[in-house]
KETOR-730049 format. One record per residue: residue number from 1; x, y, z of N, C-alpha, C in turn. Coordinates in steps of 0.2 Angstrom, whole numbers, always signed. Each point is the difference from the previous one (the first is absolute). Example, Ala and Ser with C-alpha at 12.3 -4.5 7.8 and 13.67 -1.06 7.14 Angstrom:
// residues 2
[1, [+66, -28, +39], [-4, +6, +0], [+4, +6, +0]],
[2, [-2, +5, -4], [+4, +6, +1], [-4, +5, +3]],
//
This chain:
// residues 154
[1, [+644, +432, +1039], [-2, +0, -7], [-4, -5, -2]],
[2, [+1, -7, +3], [-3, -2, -1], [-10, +0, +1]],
[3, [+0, -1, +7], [-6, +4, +2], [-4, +7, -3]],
[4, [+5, +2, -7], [-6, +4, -4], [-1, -1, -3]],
[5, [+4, -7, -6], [-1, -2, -5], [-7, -6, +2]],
[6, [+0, -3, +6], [-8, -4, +2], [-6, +5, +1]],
[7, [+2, +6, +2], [-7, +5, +0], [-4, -1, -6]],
[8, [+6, +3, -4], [-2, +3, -9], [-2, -8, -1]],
[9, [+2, -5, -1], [-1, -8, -3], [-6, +0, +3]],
[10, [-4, +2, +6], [-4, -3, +5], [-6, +6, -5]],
[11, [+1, +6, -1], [-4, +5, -2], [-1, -2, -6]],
[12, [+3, -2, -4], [+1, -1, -5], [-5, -5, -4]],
[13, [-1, -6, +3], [-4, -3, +0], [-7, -3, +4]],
[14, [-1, +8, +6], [-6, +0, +2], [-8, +1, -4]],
[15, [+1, +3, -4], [-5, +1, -6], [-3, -6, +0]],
[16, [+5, -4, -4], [-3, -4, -4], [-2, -8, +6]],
[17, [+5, +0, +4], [-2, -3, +9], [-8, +2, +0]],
[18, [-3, +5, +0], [-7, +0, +4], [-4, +2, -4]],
[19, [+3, +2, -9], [-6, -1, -3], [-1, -9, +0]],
[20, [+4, -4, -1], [-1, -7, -1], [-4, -1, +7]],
[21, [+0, +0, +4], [-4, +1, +7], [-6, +2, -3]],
[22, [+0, +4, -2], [-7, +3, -2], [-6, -5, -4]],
[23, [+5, -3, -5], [-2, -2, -6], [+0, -7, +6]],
[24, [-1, -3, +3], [+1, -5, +3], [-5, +0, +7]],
[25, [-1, +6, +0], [-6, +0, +6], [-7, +2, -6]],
[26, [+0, +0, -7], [-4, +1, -2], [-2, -6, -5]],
[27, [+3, -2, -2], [+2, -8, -6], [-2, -7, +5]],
[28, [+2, +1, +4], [+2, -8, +6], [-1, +1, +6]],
[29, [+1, +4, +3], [-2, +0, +7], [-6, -2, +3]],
[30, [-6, +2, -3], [-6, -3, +4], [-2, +6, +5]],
[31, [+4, +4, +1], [-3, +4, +6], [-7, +4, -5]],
[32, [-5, +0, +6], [-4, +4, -1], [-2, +6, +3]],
[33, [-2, +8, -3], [-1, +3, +4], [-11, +3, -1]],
[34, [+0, +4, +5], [-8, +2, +1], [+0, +7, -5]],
[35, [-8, -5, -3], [-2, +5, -7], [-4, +6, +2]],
[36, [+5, +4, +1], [-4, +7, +2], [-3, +2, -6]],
[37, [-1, -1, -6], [-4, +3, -4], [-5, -4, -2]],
[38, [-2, -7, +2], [-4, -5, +0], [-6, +0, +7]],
[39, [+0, -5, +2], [-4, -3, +5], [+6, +1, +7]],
[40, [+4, -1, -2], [+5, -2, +7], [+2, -4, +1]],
[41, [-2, -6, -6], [+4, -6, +1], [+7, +0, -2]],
[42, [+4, -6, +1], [+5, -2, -2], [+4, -1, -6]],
[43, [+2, +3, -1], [+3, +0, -9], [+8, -1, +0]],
[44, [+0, -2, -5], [+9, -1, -4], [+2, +7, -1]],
[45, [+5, +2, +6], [+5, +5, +1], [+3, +1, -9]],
[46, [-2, +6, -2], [+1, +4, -6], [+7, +3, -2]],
[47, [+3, +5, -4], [+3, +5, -1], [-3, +7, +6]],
[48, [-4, +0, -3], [-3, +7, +4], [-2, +0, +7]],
[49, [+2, -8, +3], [+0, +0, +6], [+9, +3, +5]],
[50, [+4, -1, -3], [+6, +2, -1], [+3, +7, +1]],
[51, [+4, +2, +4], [+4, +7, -1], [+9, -1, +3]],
[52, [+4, +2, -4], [+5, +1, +1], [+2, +9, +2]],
[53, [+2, +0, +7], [+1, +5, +1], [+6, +1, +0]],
[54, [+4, +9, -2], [+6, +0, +0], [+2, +7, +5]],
[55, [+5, +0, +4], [+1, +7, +3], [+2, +5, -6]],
[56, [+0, -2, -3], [+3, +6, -6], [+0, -3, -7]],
[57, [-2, +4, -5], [-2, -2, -6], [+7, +2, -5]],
[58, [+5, +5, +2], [+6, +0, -3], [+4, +0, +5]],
[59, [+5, -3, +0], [+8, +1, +4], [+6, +0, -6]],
[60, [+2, +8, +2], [+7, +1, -2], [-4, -1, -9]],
[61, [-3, +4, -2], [-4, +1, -8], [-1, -6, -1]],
[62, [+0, -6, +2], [-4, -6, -3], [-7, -2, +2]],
[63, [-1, -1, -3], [-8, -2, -1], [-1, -7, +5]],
[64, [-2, -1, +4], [-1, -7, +6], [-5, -3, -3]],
[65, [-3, +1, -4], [-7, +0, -3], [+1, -6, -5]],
[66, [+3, +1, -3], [+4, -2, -8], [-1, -8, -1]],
[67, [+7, -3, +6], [-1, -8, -1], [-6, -4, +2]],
[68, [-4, +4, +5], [-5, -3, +1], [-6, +0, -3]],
[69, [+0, +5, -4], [-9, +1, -4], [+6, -7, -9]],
[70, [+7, +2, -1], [+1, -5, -4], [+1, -7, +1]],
[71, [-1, -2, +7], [-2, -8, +3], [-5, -1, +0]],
[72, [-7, +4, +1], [-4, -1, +1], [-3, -1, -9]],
[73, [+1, +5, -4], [-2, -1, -8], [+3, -8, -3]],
[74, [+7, -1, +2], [+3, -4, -3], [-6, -7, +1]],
[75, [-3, +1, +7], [-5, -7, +3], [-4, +1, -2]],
[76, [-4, +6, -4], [-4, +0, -1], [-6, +1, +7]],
[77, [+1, +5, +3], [-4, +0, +7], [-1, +8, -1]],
[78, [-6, +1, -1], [-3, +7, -1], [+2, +3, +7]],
[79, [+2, +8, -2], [+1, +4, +5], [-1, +8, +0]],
[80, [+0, +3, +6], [-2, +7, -1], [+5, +5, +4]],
[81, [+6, +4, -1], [+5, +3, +5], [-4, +7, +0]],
[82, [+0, +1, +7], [-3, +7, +2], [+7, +1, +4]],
[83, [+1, +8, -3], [+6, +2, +4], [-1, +8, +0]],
[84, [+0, +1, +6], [-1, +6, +3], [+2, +2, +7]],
[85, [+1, +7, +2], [+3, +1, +7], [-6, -1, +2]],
[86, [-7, +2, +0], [-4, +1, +4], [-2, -8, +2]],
[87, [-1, -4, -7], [+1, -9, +3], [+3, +0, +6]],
[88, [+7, -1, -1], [+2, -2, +7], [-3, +5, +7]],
[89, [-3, +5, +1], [-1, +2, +3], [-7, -1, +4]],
[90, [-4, -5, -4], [-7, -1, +4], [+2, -5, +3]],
[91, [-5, +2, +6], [-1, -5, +5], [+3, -8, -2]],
[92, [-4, -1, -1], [+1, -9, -3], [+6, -3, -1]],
[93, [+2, +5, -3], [+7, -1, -3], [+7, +0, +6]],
[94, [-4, +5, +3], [+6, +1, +6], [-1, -5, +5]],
[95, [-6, -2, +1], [-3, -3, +5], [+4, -9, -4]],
[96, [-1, -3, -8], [+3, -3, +1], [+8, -1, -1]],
[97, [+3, +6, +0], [+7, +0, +0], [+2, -2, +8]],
[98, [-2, +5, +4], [+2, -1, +9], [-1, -8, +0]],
[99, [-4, -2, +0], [-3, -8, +1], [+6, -5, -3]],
[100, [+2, +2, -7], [+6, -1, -3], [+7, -1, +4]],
[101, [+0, +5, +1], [+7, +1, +5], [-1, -3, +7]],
[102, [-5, -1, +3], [-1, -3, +6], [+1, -6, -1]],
[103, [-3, -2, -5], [+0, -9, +1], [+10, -1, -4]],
[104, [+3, +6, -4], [+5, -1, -3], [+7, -1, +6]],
[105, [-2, +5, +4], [+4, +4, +7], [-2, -3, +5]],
[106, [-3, -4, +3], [-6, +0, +8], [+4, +3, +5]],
[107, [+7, +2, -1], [+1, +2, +5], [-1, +10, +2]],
[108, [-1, +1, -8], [-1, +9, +0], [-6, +0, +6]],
[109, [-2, +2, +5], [-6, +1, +4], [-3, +5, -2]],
[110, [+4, +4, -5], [-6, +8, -3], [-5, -5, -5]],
[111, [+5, -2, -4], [-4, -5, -7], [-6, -4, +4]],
[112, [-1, -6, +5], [-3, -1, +4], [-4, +1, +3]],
[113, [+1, +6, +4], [-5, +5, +2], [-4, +3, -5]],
[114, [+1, +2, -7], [-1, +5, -5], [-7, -5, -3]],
[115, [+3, -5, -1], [-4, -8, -3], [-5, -1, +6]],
[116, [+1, -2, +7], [-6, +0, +5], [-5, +4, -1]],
[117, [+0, +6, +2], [-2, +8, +2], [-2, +1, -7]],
[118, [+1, -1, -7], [-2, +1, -5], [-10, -3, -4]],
[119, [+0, +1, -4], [-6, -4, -3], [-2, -5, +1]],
[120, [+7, -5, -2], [+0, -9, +0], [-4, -3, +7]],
[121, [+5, +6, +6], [-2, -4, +6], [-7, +5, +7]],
[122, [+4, +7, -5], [-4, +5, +6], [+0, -1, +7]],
[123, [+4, -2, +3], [+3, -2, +8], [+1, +8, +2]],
[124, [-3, +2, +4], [+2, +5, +3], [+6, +2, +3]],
[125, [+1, +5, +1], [+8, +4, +4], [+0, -4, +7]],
[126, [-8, +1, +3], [+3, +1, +8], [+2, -8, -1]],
[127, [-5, -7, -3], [+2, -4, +0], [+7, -4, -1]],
[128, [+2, +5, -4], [+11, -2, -5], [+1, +1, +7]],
[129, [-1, +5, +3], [+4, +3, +5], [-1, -3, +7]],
[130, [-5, -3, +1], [-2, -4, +5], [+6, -6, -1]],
[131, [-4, -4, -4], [+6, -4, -2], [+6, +0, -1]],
[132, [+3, +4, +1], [+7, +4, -3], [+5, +0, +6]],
[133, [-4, +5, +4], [+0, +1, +6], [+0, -6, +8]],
[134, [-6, -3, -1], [-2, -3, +8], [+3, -7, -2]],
[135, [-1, -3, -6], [+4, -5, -1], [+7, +0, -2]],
[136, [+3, +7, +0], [+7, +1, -3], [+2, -5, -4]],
[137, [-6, +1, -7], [+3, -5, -4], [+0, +3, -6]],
[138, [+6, +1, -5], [+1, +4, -7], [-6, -3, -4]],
[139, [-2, +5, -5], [-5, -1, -4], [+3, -7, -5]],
[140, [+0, -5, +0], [+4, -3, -6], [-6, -9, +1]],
[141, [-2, +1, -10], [-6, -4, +0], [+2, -6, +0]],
[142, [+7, -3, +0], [+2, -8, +0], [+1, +0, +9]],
[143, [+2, +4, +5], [-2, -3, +7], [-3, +0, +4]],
[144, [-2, -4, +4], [-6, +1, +4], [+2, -2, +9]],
[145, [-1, +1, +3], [+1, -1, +7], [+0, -8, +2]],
[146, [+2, -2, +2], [-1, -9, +5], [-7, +1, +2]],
[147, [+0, +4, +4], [-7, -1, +6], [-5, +0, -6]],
[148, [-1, +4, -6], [-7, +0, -3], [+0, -8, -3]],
[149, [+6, -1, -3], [-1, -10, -1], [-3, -3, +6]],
[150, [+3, +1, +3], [-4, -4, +9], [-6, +1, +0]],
[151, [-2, +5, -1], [-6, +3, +3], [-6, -6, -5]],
[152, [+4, +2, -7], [-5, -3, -7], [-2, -7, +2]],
[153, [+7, -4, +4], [-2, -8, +0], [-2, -2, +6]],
[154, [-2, +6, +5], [-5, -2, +7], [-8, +4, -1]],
//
């Protein structure tokens, strides 16, 4: 019982967790991103540089939408909700979901491979499978074999 009263506590105040994030990589951070609309330079990371992605835009008739376009107003941080099935189904979106659950999961090897073999990395089949295979070693991007370190510092 307990354990599902820290779910709902923990969802509860996810919204406003990473609108404030939001507001804080925009406000203060510093980080800068590349002005694709410009020259190419370096520019102060925007609103529009931003996307919150959700697997589903209602659960169980609730609106998922809801607390976070009202955290985001409340900061006063312009924003724009596209909700639609066909969204979730382009490439990009998908391509950054799997990538998502790989770095969330490292041990799913589909998610992994999905993320490799995808856009980001475009690593080939025979390639995963070489290494997969002759190295007998699971696809998982936090380990790496002894001998490749040896190798690096001779």
């Amino acid at each position: 019982m307990e354990r599902v009263c820290l779910k709902k506590e923990v969802n509860d105040c996810l919204a406003d967790a990473i609108c404030a994030f939001i507001e804080w990589l925009i406000r203060e951070s510093g980080w800068r991103v590349r002005d694709r609309d410009g020259e190419g330079g370096l520019i102060p990371i925007r609103p529009r540089d931003i996307a919150v992605l959700f697997k589903r835009v209602l659960n169980n008739r609730e609106d998922m939408a809801r607390p976070y376009i009202r955290s985001l107003e409340v900061r006063d941080i312009p924003h724009l909700l596209v909700a639609s099935r066909s969204f979730h189904q382009r490439e990009e979106v998908e391509t950054l979901r799997a990538a998502s659950i790989a770095i969330e999961w490292p041990d799913d090897e589909l998610a992994v491979y999905a993320t490799l073999r995808g856009p980001l990395f475009s690593i080939p089949d025979n390639l995963l499978l070489r290494y997969r295979v002759e190295l007998k070693m699971r696809l998982h991007p936090l380990r790496f074999r002894e001998t490749f370190a040896s190798d690096a510092l001779a």
